[in-house]
N, C-alpha and C positions, 0 to 999 in steps of 0.2 A: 709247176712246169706248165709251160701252156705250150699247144700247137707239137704235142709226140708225136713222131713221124716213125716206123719202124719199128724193129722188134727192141734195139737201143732205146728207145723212146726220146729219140734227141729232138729237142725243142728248146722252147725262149725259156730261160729262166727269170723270172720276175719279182723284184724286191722291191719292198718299200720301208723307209726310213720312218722309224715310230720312237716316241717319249723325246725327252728332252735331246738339244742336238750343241748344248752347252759342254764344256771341256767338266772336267771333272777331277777332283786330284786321284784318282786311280789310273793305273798304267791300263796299255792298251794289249792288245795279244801278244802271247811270244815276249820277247823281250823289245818290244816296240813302243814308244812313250804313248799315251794316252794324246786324245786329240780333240774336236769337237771348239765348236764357235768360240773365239774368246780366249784360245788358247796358242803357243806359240808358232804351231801349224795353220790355226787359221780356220777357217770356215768353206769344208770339201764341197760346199753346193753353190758358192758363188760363182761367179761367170764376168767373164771380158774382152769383148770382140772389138774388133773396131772402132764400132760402133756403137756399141754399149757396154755397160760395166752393172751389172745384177747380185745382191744378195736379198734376201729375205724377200719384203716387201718396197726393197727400194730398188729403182729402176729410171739407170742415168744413162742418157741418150744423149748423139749429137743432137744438136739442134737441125731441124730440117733444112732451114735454112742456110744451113754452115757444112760446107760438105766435107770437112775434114776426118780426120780419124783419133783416137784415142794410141798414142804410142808407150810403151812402156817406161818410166822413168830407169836412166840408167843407173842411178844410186837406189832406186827400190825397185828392183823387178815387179811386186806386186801393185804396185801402184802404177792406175794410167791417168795418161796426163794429155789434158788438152788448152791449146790455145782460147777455142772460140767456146759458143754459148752451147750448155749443157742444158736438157728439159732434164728437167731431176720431180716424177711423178708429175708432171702436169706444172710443177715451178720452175720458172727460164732462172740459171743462173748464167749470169751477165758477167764477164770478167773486165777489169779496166784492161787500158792498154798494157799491153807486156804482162798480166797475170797468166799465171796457173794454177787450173784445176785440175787438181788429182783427188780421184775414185780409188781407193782398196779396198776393191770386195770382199778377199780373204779377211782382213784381218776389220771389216768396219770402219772403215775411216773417209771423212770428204776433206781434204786441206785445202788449203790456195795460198798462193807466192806474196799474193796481194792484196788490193779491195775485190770484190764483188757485189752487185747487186743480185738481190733473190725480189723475182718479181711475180707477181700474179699477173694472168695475161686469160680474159674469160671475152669472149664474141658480147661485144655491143658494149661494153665500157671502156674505160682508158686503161692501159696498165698502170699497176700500182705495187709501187716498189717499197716492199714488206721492211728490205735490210740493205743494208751499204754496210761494207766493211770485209774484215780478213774472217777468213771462217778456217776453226782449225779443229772438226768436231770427231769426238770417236759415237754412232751411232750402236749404244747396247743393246738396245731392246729393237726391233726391223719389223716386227709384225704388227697386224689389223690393227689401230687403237692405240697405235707408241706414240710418243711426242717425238717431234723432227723438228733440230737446232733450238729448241726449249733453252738454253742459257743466253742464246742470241737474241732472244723476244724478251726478255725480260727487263722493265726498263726502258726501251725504243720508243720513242714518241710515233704514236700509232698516224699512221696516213690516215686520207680522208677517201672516200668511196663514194664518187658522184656527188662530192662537196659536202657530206654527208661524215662528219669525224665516229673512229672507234670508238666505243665506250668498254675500257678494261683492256687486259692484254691479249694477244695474238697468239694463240697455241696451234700451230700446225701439226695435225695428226694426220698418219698413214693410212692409208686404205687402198685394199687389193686394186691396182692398176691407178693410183693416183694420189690424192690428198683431201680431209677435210680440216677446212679451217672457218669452224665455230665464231663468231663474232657477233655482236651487239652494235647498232648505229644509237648516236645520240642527236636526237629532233633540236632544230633553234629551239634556244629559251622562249620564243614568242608564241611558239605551236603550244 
């Protein structure tokens, strides 16, 4: 209890969520199904406003640019869905025309109706568009260190970086409030 006030001692009560927060096949209290990430309930700490859609460590925004909002799909309430460009961690996903991107935070999910581009977008270069195509991914693992659309990089003829081509493939990893994506450049044959 923090902050008793009185001879009641009424105050904040303050919890925090510890050990795994994965479903489990054991039941839950009472005669109430068991639940936890991953399970047909869903994941109770996700979030989805407007303007954003949050679980773990992934965190899909409008794009600043695009002043629209995230509306709920009416054949999946938990999915939101938008028209325009999403910052998903620091990556602009770009939808073609007439796509949609839907977010489900509960349940881990990013789909789209159509193509999208997944672009890296960093001050003083060009952007550089990672992926083209339909994305229909369920995201397992959302913490520090996971791989982000890992089936989608694998294979993709890697772009070039200030005319400068990838050497190897493109693994976008998560990291609290954005993305790391590890890469190797390979020098002209002449250097």
């Amino acid at each position: 209890m923090r902050n008793p006030v009185g001879a009641e001692g009424v105050g904040d009560v303050v919890a925090a969520a510890f050990g795994t927060q994965l479903a489990s096949p054991h039941p839950g209290l009472g005669s109430l199904p068991g639940g936890g990430i991953g399970s047909a309930i869903g994941d109770k700490l996700a979030t989805s406003t407007c303007s954003a859609a949050k679980f773990g460590d992934v965190d899909a925004e409008i794009a600043p640019r695009d002043s629209g909002c995230f509306v709920p799909d009416p054949l999946d309430p938990n999915m939101s869905v938008s028209l325009g460009t999403i910052d998903l961690n620091g990556l602009l996903i770009i939808p073609d025309s007439g796509t949609r991107i839907g977010i489900d935070p509960k349940l881990h999910k990013i789909q789209t109706s159509g193509s999208v581009r997944v672009v890296l977008r960093a001050s003083g270069i060009p952007d550089i568009t990672l992926y083209h195509g339909p994305l229909g991914y369920d995201v397992p693992n959302d913490g520090d260190g996971a791989s982000l659309f890992d089936p989608y990089f694998n294979g993709v003829s890697a772009p070039k970086v200030l005319g400068f081509s990838i050497d190897g493939d493109i693994n976008i990893k998560l990291a609290h409030g954005g993305v790391d994506i590890p890469v190797s450049l390979s020098l002209p044959k002449y250097l």
